[in-house]
NUZARO-525606 format. One record per atom (N, C-alpha, C, O, CB): y, x, z; residue in one letter. Coordinates in steps of 0.001 Angstrom, whole numbers, padded with zeros to 6 digits, always signed. Glycine has a CB too. Layout:
<recs>
YXZa ...
</recs>
This chain:
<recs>
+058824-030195-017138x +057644-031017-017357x +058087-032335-017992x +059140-032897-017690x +056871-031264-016019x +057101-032846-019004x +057728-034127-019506x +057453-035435-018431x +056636-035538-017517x +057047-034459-021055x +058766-036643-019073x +058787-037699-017891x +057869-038125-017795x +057606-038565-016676x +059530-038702-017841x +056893-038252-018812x +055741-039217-018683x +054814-038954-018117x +054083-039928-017937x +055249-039597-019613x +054265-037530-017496x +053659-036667-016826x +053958-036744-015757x +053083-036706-014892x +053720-035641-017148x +055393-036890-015399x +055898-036544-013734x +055474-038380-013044x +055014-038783-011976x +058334-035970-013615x +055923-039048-014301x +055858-040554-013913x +054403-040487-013724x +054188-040713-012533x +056427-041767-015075x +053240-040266-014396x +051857-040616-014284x +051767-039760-012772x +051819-040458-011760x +050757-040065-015745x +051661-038578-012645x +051215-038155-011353x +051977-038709-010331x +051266-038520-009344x +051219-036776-011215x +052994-039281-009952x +053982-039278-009102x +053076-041029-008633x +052675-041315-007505x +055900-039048-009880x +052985-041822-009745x +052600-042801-009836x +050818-042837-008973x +050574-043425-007920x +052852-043049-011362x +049953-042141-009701x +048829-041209-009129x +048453-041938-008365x +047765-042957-008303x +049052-039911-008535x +049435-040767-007254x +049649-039728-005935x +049901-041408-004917x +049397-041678-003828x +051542-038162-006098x +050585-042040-005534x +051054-043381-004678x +049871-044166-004629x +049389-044549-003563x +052313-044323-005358x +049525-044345-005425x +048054-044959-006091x +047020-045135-005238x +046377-046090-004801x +047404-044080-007150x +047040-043241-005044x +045776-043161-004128x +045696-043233-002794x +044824-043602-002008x +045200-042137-004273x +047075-042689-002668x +047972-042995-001231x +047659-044384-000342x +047320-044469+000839x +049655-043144-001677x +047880-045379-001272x +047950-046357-000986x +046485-047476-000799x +046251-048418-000042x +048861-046559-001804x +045744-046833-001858x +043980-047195-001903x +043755-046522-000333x +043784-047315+000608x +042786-046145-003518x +043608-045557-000145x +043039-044835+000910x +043617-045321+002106x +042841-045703+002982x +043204-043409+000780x +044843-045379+002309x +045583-046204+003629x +044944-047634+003578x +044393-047917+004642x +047473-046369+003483x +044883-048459+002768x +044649-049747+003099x +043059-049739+003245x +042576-050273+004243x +045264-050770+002014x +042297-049203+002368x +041052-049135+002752x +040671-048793+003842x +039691-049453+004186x +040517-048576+002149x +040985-048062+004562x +040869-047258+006169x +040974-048365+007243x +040371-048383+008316x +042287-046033+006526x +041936-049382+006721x +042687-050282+007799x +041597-051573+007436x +040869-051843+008392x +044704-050621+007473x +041406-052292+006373x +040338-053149+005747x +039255-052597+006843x +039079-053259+007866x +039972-052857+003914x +038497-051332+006618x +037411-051459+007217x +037857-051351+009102x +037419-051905+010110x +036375-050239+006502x +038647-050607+008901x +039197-050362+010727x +038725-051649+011079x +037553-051687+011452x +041185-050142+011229x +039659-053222+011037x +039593-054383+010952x +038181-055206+011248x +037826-055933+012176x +040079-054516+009819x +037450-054689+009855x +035902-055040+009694x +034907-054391+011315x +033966-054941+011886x +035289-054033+007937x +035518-053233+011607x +034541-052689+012705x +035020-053452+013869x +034193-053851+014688x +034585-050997+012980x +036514-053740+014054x +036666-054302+014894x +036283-055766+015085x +036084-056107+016251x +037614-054034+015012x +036184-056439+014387x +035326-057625+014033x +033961-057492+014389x +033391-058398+014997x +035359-057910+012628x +033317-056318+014028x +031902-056343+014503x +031640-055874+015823x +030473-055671+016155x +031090-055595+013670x +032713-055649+016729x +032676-055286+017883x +032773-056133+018471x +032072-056164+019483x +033296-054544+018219x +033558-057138+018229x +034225-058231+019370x +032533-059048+019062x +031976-059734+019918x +036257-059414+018789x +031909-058746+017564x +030647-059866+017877x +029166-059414+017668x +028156-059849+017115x +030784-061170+016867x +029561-058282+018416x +028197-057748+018604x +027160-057253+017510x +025930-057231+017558x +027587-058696+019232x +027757-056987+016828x +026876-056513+015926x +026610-054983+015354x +027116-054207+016165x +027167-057225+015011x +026176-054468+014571x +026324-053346+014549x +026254-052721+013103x +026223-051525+012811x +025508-052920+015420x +026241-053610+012426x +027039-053251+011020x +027203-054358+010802x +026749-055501+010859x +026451-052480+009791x +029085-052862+010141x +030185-053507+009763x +030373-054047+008646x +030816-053130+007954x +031010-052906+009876x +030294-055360+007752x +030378-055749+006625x +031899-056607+006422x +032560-057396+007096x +029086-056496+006399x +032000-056031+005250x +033303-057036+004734x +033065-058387+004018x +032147-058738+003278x +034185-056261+003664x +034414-059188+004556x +033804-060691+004003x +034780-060712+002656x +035370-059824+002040x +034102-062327+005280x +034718-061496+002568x +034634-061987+000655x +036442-061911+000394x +037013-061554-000636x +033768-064336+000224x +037047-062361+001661x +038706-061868+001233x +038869-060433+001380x +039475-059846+000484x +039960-062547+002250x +038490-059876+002221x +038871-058253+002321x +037967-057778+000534x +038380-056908-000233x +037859-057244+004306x +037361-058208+000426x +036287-057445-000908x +037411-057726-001689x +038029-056730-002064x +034503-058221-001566x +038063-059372-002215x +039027-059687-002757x +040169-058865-003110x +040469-058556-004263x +039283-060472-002203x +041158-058325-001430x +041861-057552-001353x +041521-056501-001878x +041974-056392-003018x +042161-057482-000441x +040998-055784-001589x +040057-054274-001966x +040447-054406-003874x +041276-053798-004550x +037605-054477-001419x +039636-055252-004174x +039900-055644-005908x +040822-055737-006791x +041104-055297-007905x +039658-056611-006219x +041384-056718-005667x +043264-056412-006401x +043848-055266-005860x +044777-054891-006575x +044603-057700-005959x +043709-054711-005087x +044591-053558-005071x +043704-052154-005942x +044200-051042-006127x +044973-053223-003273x +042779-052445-006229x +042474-051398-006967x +042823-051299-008572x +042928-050320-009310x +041175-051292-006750x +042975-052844-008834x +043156-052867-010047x +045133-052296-010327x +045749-051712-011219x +042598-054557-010498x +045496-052945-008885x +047276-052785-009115x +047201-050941-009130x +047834-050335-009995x +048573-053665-007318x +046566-050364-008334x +046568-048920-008096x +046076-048268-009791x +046481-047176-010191x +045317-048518-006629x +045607-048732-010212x +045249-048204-011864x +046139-048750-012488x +046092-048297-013631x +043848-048596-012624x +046979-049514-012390x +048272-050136-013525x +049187-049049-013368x +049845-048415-014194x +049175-051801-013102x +049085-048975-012158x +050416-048149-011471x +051105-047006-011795x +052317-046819-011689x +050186-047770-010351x +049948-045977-012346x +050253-044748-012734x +051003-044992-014318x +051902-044209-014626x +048832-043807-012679x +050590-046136-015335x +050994-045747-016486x +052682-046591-016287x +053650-046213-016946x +049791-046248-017828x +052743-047477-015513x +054104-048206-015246x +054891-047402-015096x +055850-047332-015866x +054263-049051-014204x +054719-046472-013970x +055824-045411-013498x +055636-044559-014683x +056507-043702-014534x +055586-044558-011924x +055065-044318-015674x +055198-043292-016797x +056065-043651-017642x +056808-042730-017982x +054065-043017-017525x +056253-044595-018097x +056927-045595-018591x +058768-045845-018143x +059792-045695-018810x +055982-046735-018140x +058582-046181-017038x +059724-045935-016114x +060352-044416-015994x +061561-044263-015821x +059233-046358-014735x +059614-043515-016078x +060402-042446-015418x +060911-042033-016972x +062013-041515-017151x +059448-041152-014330x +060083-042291-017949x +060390-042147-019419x +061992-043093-019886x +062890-042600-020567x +058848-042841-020306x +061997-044312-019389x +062618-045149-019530x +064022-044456-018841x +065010-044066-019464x +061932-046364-019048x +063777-044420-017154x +065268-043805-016734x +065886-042184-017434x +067061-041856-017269x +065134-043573-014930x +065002-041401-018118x +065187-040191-018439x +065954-040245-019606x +066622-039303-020032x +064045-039492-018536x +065834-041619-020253x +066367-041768-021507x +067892-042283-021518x +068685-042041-022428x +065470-042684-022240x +068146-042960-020472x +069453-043884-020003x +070284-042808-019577x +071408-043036-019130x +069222-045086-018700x 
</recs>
């Protein structure tokens, strides 16, 4: 398979890995927040939305970097 292929999926796979773990924990966080204050929906405040943003944008860089890279070490 070519590097730039193995780098894009490999890259992906981390991507989403990593969206989905932190998102889980962001809202985990958020519910627990709305527990300790009584409420009963869970909303995120303006830094977690923040977080959420930048890591989505780093999670879409990500895949073509490592394409790049795995292209880059394949060549060395």
């Amino acid at each position: 398979m070519n590097e730039l292929i193995k780098g894009a999926l490999v890259g992906l796979g981390i991507a989403v890995f990593l969206f989905v773990f932190d998102y889980v924990m962001i809202r985990r966080g958020a519910a627990e927040r709305a527990k300790r204050n009584h409420t009963t929906v869970v909303t995120l405040d303006s830094t977690e939305k923040k977080r959420i943003g930048s890591l989505l944008r780093f999670c879409v860089a990500l895949p073509p970097v490592l394409a790049v890279a795995f292209w880059i070490f394949d060549k060395v």
